[in-house]
C-alpha positions as CSV (number, residue, x, y, z in Angstrom):
1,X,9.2,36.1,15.4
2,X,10.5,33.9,12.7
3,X,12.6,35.6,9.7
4,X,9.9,35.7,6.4
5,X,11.2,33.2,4.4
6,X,13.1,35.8,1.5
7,X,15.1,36.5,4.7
8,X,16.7,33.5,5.5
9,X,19.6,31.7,4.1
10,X,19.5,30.3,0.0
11,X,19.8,26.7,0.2
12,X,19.8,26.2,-3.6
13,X,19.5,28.7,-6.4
14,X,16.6,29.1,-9.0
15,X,16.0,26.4,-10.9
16,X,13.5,23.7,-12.7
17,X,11.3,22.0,-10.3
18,X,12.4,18.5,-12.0
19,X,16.2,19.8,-11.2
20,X,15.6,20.7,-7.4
21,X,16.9,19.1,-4.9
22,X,13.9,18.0,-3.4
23,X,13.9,15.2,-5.3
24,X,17.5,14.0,-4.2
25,X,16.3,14.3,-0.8
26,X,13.5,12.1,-1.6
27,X,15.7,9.3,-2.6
28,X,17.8,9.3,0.1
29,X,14.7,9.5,2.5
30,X,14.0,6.4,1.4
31,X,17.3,4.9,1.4
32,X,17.9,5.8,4.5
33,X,14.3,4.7,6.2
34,X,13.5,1.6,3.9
35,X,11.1,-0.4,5.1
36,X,10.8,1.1,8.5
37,X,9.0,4.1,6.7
38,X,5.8,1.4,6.1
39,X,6.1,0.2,9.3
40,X,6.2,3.5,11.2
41,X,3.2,4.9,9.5
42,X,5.2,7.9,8.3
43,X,4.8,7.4,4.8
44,X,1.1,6.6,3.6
45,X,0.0,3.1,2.2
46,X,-3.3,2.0,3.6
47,X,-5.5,2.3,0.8
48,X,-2.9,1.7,-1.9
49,X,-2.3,-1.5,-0.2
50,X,-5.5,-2.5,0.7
51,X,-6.7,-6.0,-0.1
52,X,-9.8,-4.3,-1.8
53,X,-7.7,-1.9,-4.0
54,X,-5.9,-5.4,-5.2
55,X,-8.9,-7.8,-5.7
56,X,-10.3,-4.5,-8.0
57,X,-6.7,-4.3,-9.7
58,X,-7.3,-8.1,-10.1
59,X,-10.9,-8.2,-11.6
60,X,-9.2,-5.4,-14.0
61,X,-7.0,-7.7,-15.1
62,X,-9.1,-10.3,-15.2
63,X,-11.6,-8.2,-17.8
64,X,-8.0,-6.7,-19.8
65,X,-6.9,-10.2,-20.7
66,X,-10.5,-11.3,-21.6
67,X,-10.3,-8.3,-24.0
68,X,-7.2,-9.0,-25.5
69,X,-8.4,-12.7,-26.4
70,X,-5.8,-14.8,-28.7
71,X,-3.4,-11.3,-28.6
72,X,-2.0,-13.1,-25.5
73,X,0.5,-15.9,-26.2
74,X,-1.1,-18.6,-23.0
75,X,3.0,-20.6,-23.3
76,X,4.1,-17.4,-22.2
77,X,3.5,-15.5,-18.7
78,X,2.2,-11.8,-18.7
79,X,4.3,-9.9,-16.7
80,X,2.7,-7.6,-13.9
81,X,5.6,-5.5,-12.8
82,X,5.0,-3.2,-9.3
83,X,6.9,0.2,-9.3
84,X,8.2,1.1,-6.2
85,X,6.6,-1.3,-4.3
86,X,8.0,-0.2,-0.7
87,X,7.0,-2.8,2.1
88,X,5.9,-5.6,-0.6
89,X,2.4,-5.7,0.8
90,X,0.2,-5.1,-2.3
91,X,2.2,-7.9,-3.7
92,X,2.0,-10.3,-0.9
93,X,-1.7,-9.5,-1.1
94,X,-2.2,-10.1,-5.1
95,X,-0.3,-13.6,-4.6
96,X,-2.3,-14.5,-2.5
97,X,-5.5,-13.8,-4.0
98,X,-4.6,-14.4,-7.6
99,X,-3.1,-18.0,-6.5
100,X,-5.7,-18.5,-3.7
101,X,-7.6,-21.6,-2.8
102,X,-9.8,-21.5,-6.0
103,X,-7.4,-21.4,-8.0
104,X,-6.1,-18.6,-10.3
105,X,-9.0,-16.3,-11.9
106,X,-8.2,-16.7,-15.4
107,X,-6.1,-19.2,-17.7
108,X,-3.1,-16.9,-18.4
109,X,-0.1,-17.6,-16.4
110,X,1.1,-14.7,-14.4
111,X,4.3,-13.9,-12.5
112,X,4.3,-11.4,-10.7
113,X,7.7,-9.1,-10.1
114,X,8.5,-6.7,-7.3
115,X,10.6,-3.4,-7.8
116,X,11.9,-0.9,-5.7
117,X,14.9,1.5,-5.7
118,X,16.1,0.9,-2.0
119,X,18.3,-2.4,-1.5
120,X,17.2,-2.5,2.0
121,X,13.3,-3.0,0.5
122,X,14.9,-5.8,-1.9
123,X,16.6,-7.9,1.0
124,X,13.1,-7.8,2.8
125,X,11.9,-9.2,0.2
126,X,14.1,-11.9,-0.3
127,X,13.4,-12.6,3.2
128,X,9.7,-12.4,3.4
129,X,8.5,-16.2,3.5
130,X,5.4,-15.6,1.2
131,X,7.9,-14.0,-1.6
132,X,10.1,-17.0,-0.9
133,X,7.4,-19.8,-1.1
134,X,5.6,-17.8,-3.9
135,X,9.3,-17.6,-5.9
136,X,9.5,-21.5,-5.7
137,X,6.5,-21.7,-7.8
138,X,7.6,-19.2,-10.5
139,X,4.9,-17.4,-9.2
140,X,7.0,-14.2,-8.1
141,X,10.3,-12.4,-8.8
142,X,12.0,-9.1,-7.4
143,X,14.2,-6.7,-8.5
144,X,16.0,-3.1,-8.3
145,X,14.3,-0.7,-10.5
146,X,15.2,2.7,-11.2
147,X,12.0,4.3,-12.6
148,X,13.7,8.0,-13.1
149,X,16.8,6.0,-15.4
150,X,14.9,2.8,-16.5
151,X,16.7,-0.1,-18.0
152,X,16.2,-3.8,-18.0
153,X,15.4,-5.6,-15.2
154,X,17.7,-8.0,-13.7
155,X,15.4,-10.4,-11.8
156,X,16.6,-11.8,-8.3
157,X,17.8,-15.2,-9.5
158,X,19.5,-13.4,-12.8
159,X,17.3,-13.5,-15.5
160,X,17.2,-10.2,-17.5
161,X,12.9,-8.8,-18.2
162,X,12.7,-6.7,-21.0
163,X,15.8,-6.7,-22.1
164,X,14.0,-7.8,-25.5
165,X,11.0,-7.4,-26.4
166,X,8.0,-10.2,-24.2
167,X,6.5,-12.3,-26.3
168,X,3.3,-11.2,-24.3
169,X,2.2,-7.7,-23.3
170,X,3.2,-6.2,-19.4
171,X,1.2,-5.0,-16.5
172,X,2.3,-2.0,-14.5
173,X,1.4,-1.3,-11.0
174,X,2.1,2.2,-9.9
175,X,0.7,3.2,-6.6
176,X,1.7,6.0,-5.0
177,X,4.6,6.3,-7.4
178,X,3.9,9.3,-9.9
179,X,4.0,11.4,-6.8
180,X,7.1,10.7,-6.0
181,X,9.1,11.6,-9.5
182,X,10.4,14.9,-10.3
183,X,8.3,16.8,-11.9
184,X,8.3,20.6,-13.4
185,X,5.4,23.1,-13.4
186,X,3.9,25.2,-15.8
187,X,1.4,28.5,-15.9
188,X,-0.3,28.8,-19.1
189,X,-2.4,32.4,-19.4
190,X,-3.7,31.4,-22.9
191,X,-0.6,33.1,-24.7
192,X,2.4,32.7,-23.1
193,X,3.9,30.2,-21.4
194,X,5.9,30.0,-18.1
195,X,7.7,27.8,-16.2
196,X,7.7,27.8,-12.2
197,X,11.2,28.0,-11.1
198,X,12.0,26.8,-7.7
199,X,14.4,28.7,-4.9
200,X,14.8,26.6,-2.2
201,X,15.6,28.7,1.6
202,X,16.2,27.4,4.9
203,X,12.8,26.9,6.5
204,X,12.3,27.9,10.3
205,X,14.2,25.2,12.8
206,X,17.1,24.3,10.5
207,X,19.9,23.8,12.5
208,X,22.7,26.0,12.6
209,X,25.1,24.2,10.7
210,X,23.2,21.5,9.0
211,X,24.4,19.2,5.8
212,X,21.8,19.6,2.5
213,X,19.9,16.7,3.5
214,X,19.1,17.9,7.0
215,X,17.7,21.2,5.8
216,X,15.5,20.0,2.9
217,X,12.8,18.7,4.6
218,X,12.5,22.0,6.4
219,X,13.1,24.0,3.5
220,X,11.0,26.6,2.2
221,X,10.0,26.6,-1.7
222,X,10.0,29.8,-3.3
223,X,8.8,29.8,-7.1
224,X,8.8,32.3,-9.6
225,X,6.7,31.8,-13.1
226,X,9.0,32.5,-15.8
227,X,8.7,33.0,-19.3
228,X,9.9,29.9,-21.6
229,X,10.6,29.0,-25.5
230,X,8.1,26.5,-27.2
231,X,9.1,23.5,-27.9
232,X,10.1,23.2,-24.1
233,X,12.1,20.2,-24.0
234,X,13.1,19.3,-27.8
235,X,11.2,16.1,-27.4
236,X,8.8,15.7,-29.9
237,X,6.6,13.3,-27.6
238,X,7.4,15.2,-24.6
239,X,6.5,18.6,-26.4
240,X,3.3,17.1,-27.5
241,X,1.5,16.1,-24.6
242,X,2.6,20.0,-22.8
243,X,1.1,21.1,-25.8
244,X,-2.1,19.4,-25.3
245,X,-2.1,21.0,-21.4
246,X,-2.7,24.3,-22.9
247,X,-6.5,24.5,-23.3
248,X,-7.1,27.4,-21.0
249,X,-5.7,29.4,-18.2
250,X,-4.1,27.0,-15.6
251,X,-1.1,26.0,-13.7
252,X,-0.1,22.3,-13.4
253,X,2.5,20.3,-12.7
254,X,3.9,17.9,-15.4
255,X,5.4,14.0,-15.0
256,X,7.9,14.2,-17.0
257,X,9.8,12.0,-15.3
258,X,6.7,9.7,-15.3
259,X,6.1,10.1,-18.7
260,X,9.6,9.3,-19.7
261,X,9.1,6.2,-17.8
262,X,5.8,5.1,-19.0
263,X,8.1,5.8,-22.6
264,X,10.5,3.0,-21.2
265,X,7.9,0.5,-21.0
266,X,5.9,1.4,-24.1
267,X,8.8,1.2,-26.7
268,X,10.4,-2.0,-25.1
269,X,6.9,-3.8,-25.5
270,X,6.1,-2.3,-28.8
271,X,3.4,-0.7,-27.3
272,X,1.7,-2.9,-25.1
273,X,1.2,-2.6,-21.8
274,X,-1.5,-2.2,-19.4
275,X,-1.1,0.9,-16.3
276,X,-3.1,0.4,-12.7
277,X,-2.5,3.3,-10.6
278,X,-3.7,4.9,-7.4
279,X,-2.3,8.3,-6.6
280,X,-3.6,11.6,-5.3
281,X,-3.7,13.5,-8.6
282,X,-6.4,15.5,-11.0
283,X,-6.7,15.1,-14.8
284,X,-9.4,18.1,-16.1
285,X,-9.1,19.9,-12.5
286,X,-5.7,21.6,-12.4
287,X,-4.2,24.6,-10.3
288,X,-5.4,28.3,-10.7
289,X,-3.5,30.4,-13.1
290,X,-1.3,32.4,-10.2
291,X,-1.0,29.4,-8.1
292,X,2.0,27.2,-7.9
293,X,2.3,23.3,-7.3
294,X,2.7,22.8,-3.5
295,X,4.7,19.6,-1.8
296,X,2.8,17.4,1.1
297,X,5.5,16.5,3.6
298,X,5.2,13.1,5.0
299,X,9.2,12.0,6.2
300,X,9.2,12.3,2.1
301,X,7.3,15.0,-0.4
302,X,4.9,14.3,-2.9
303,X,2.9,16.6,-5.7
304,X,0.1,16.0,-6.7
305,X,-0.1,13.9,-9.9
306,X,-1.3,15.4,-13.3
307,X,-3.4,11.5,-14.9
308,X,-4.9,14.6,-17.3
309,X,-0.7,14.2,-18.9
310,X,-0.1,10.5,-18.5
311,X,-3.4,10.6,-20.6
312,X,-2.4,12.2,-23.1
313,X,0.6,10.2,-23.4
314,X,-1.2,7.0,-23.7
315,X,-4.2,8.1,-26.1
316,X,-1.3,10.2,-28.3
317,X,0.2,6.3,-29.2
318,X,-3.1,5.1,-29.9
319,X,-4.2,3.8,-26.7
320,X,-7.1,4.0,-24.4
321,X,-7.3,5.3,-20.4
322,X,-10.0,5.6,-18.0
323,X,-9.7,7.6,-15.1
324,X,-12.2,7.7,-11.6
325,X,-14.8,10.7,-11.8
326,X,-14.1,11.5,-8.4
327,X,-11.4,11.5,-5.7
328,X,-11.6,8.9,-2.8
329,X,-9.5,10.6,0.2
330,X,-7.7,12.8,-2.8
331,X,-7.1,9.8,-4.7
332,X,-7.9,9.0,-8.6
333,X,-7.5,5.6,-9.9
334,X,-6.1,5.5,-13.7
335,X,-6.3,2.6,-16.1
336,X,-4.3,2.8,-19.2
337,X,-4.1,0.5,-22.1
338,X,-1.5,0.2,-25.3
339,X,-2.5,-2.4,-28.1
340,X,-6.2,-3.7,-26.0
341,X,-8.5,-3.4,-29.3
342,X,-12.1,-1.9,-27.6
343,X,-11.7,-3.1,-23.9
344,X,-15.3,-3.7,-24.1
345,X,-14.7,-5.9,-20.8
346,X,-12.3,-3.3,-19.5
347,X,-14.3,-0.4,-19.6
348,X,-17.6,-2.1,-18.1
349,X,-15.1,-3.3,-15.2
350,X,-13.5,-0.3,-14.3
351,X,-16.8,1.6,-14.0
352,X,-17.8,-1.4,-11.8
353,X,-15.3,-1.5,-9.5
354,X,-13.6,2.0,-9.4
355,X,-16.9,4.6,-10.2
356,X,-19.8,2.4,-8.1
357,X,-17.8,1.2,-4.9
358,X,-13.9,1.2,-4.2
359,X,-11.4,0.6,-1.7
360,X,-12.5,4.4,-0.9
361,X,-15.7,3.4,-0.4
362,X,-15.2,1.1,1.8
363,X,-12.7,3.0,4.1
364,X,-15.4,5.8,4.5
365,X,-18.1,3.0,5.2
366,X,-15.7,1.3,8.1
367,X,-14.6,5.0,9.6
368,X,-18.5,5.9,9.5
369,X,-19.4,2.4,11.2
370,X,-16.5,3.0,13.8
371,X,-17.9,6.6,15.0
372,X,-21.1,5.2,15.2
373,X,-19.9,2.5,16.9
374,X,-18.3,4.2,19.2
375,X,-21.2,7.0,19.9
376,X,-24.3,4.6,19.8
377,X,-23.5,1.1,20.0
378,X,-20.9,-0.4,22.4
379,X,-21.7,-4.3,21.8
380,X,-21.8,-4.4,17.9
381,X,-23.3,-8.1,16.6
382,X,-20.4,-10.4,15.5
383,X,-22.6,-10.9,12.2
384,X,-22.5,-6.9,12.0
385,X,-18.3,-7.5,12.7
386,X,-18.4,-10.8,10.2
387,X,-19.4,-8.3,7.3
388,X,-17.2,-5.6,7.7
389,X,-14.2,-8.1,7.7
390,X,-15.3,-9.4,4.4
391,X,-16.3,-6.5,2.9
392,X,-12.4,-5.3,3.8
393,X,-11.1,-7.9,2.1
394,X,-10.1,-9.5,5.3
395,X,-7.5,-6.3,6.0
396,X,-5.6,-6.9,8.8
397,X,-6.0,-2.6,9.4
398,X,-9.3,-3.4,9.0
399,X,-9.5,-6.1,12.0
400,X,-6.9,-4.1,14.5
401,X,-9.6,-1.4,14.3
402,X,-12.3,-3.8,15.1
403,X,-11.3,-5.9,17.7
404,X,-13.5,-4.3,20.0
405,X,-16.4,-5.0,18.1
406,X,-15.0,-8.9,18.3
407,X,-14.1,-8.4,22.2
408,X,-10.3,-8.2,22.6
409,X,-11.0,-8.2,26.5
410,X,-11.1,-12.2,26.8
411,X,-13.1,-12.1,29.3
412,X,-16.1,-10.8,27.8
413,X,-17.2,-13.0,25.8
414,X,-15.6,-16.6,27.2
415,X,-17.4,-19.5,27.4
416,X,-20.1,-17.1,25.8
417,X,-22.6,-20.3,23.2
418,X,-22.6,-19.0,19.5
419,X,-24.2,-21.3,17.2
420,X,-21.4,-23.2,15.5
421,X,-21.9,-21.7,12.3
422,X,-21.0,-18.8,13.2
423,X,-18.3,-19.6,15.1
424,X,-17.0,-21.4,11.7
425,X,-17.3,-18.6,9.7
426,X,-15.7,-16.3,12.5
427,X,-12.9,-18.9,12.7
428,X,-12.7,-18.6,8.6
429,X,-12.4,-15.0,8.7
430,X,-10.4,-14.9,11.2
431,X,-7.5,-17.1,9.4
432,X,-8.4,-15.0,6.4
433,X,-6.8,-12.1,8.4
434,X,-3.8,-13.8,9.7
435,X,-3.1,-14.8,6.4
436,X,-2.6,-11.4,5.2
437,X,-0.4,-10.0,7.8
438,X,2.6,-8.6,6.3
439,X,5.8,-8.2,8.3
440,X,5.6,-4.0,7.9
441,X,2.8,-4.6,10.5
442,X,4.0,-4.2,14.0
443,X,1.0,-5.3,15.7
444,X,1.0,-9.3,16.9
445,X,-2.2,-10.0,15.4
446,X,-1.1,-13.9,15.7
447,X,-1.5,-13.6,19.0
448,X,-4.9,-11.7,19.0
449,X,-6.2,-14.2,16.4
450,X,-5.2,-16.7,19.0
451,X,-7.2,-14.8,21.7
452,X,-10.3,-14.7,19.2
453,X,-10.1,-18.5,18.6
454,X,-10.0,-18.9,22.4
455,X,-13.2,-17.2,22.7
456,X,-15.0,-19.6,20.4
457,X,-13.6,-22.6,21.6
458,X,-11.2,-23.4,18.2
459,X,-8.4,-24.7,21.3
460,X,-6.4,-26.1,19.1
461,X,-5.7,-23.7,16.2
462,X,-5.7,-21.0,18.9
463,X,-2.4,-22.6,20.4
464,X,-1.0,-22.7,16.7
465,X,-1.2,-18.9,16.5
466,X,0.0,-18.7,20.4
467,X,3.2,-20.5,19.1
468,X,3.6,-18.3,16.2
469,X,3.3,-15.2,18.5
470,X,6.0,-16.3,20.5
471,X,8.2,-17.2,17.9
472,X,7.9,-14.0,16.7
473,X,8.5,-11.5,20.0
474,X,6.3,-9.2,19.0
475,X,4.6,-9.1,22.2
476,X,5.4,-10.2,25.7
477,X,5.9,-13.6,26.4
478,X,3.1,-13.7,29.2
479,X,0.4,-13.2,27.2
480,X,0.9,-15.4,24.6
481,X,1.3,-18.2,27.9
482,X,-1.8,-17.0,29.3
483,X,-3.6,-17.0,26.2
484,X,-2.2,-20.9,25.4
485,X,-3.1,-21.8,29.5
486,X,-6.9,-21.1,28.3
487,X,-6.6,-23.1,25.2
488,X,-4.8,-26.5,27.2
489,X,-8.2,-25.8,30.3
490,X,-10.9,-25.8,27.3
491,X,-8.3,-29.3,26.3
492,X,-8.4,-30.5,29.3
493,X,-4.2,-31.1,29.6
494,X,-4.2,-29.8,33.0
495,X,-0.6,-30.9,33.8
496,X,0.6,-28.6,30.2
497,X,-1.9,-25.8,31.5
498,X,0.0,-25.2,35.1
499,X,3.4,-26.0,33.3
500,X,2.4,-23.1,30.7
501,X,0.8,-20.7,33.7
502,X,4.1,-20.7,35.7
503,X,6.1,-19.8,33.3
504,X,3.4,-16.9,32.6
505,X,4.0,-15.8,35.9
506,X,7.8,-16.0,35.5
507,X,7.9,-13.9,32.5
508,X,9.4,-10.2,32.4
509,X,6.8,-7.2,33.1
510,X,7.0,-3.8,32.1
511,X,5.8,-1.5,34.6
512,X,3.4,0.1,32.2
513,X,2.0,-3.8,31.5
514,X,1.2,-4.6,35.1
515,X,-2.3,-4.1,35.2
516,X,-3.4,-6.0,31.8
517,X,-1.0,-8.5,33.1
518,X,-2.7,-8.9,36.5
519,X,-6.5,-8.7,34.6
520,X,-5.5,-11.7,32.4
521,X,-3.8,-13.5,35.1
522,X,-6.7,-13.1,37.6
523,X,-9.0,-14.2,34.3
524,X,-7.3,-16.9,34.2
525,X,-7.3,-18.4,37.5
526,X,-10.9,-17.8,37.3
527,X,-11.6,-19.9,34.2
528,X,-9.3,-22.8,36.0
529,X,-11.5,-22.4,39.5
530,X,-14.5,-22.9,37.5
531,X,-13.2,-25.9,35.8
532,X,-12.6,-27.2,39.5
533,X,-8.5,-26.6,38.5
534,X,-6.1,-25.6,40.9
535,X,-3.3,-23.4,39.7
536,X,0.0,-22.8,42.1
């Protein structure tokens, strides 16, 4: 039996939650993964990447800028700067729908900047072709940001943001961020207030022997609620909004690291600046009394974020907030203005597209459709399969979960007669997918957009993606080879098609690849013997 966790070895001493080393550990989790902690799946992003979450953070925009009217200087962009923006795929994803084939939705120029802590998140950036392309067009900037010591931003070709006041007001983006800063904890019994102070002991496993940073994430947390002096941090703004926390009996954590940061932005814009987040948090719902703030573990931590605080903040400078009634997957989304006027537009958005149907939303309606799938239908419609896609936003999650639906298995559905315009709108959707594949995504969806376009006779588009797949390694050569000897038979290049199917056949196996390798080579020779094609 394990020791109880007052038994084993003191890692660190009492102290304020915002001091612990918990939060050092954080940092260096994510120095040390970088972008490998996206791509993994160890830390969550789905929904707060989601191409829904950013055409709602759009349409918010859209309705803030409408509000502020002849506030906005149009010579001038508006800044929309993302906090720790980790892979770079929300950002990838609002370029591409705020600059898409329609045009941009609204007058006011817009350039978009990326920040994040880690370096190693900042050279993927530089390297990732849509940051590069959107850059070009002084569409798109990135930058090292430091959101627990902010300061100006140095953009990546030099230029210094904020360093005086904008001419226009700024956009933040904070998903999954607030979660992430230090943070203390209060209990409040209606009298007295205490702080929770945080002993930190070497959880069960540790190795014998282990540096700091290898026994934090095992650590245990022990906390104790003690007694504190009001004014708590001899901040007058600070002060304030813990002040307003203590309405009745409760323990809560409190931002203050947030807030300090939120401060940052606020004073350098003279108090204009509009906040879109998307955290797990509460804002009237806190803790019970005895009960103190707990850590999820995920490779990092994270607490759960008090909007009730960053609320206070905003509305205590005059401004306005709006927060979702109800969790999606223990999320709330959180709109704050600074210097908006009445948001008339704002307000009638955010209860559109945050409190009627969200990114949540839509996540329960495709898990629902995928049991149900699963239980009762095996051979969905493709026009079933054409409106979940869109309704995702064309999310390439969203179309890895469903290729079923579109038959990954070649062989199903080939040479199958849709009427062509479905198979044009398939084709659409389908390059709406590719299009939004970010390079955290291991998958080689190239290659099973290629398959798809196979199936509905796009041969020549098909081959494109085939190309791009092998370019890219991200699968076995053979199948991208098989997949492009189908395309060159529907063609009719029969010389290219045995040229391509030999070196198929040539290609490396992995044992554990034999069989799908034999089932798509035998498909293969079929579709050639039925086109009267002899293959060596």
């Amino acid at each position: 039996m394990s020791d109880a966790p007052s038994e084993r070895p003191l890692i660190e001493g009492e102290r304020s939650l915002s001091q612990s080393s918990i939060w050092r550990y954080q940092r260096d989790f994510y120095e040390a993964a970088g972008a490998g902690s996206w791509a993994a799946g160890i830390v969550p992003h789905r929904v707060t990447t989601s191409p829904v979450l950013v055409h709602d953070y759009i349409r918010t925009l859209v309705a803030w800028l409408d509000d502020l009217g002849p506030r906005v200087d149009p010579s001038e962009p508006v800044y929309v700067i993302e906090l720790g923006a980790g892979s770079g795929a929300f950002a990838q994803s609002f370029i591409a729908q705020w600059y898409g084939a329609g045009g941009p939705p609204h007058a006011q120029p817009v350039h978009y900047v990326v920040t994040d802590l880690v370096q190693s998140n900042l050279d993927v950036f530089g390297k990732n072709a849509h940051f590069q392309r959107a850059a070009a067009l002084g569409q798109l900037s990135w930058a090292k940001f430091d959101a627990c010591a902010p300061e100006s931003i140095t953009l990546h070709d030099g230029r210094k943001l904020l360093a005086d006041a904008p001419k226009n007001p700024i956009v933040l983006v904070a998903n999954y961020l607030f979660d992430t800063l230090p943070n203390d904890a209060f209990a409040w019994d209606g009298k007295l207030l205490r702080e929770w102070r945080v002993a930190l002991r070497e959880g069960e496993g540790t190795p014998a022997g282990a540096a700091l940073l290898e026994k934090l994430p095992l650590a245990d947390a022990e906390y104790r609620a003690v007694p504190c002096a009001r004014p708590f941090y001899g901040d007058n703004e600070l002060d304030a909004v813990l002040d307003g926390e203590l309405n009745e009996p409760m323990s809560f954590p409190f931002p203050n690291a947030g807030l300090t940061c939120m401060r940052f932005f606020a004073d350098r814009t003279s108090n204009r600046v509009l906040l879109l987040s998307a955290d797990k948090g509460f804002d009237e719902d806190p803790l019970p009394l005895e009960t103190p703030p707990e850590f999820a573990r995920h490779g990092s931590h994270s607490i759960m974020v008090n909007y009730g605080a960053l609320r206070r903040f905003f509305t205590g400078r005059g401004g306005q907030t709006f927060t979702s009634p109800r969790r999606h997957f223990m999320l709330r989304f959180f709109v704050a203005s600074l210097g908006g006027g009445k948001l008339v537009r704002t307000r009638w958005t955010f209860e559109d597209v945050f409190e009627t149907f969200s990114v949540g939303d839509a996540l329960a309606v495709e898990r629902g459709d995928f049991q149900h799938r699963l239980q009762n239908e095996p051979n969905v419609p493709l026009t079933r399969w054409l409106g979940a896609i869109r309704l995702a936003r064309f999310d390439t999650y969203r179309y890895l979960n469903t290729l079923e639906d579109l038959g990954q298995r070649l062989g199903q559905r080939l040479g199958r007669t849709e009427s062509l315009a479905l198979r044009i709108e398939i084709k659409g959707a389908l390059d709406a997918v590719a299009a939004n594949v970010h390079p955290s995504i291991s998958a080689d969806v190239a290659l099973n957009v290629g398959l798809n376009l196979t199936q509905f006779g796009f041969y020549d588009e098909a081959l494109a993606y085939f190309g791009e797949s092998l370019a890219a390694k991200r699968s076995s050569s053979w199948r991208g080879m098989f997949g492009a000897t189908l395309c060159l038979l529907g063609l009719g290049s029969v010389d290219a098609l045995k040229e391509t199917y030999q070196k198929a056949i040539a290609s490396p196996v992995r044992d554990e690849e034999r069989q799908e390798f034999e089932q798509m080579r035998a498909l293969v020779r079929d579709a050639c013997r039925q086109k009267d094609v002899e293959l060596p």
